[in-house]
C-alpha positions in Angstrom: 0.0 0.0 0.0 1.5 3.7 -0.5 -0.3 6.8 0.5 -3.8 7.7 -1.0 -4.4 4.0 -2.0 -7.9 2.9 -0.4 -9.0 -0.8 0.5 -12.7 -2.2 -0.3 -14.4 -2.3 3.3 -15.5 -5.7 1.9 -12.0 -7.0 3.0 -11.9 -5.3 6.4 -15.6 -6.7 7.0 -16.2 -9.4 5.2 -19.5 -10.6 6.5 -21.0 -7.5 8.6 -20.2 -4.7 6.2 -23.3 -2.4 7.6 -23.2 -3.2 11.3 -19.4 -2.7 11.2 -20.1 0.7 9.4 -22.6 1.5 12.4 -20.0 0.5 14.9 -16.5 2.1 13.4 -19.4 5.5 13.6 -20.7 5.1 16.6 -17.0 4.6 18.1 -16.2 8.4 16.3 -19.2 9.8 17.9 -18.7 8.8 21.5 -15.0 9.8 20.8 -15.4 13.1 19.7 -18.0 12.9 22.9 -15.3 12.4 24.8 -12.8 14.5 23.9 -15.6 17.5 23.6 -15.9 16.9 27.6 -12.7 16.4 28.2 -10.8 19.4 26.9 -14.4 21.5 28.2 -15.3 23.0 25.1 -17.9 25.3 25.1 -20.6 24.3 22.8 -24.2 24.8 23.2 -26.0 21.2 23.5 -29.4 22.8 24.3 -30.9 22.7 21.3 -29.7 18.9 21.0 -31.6 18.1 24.2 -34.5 15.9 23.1 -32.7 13.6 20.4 -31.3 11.1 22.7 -34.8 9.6 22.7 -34.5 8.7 19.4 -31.1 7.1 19.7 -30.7 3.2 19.8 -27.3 2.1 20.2 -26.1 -1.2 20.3 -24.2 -2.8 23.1 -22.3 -6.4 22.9 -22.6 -8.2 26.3 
């Protein structure tokens, strides 16, 4: 591989290309969370207040 070259997510994920897609997103969303809290950067979740009731996010046990 050399830079700029991409690989078919087929390969990375070869049976579960979707839910894998929802994970690898999910896993940039709670870490941009987390960083957002972390380094307490001002941003205004107010108007965001009522979506987490339409969230469902998957947990492996």
């Amino acid at each position: 591989m050399k830079k700029g070259d991409s690989i078919p997510l087929e390969i990375v994920f070869p049976d579960t290309l979707s839910k894998s897609m929802l994970d690898v997103h999910l896993f940039f969303v709670k870490l941009f969370g987390c960083a957002i809290v972390e380094l307490k950067v001002p941003y205004p979740f107010t108007g965001a207040a009522g979506y987490h009731n339409h969230l469902k996010l998957r947990t492996k046990i």
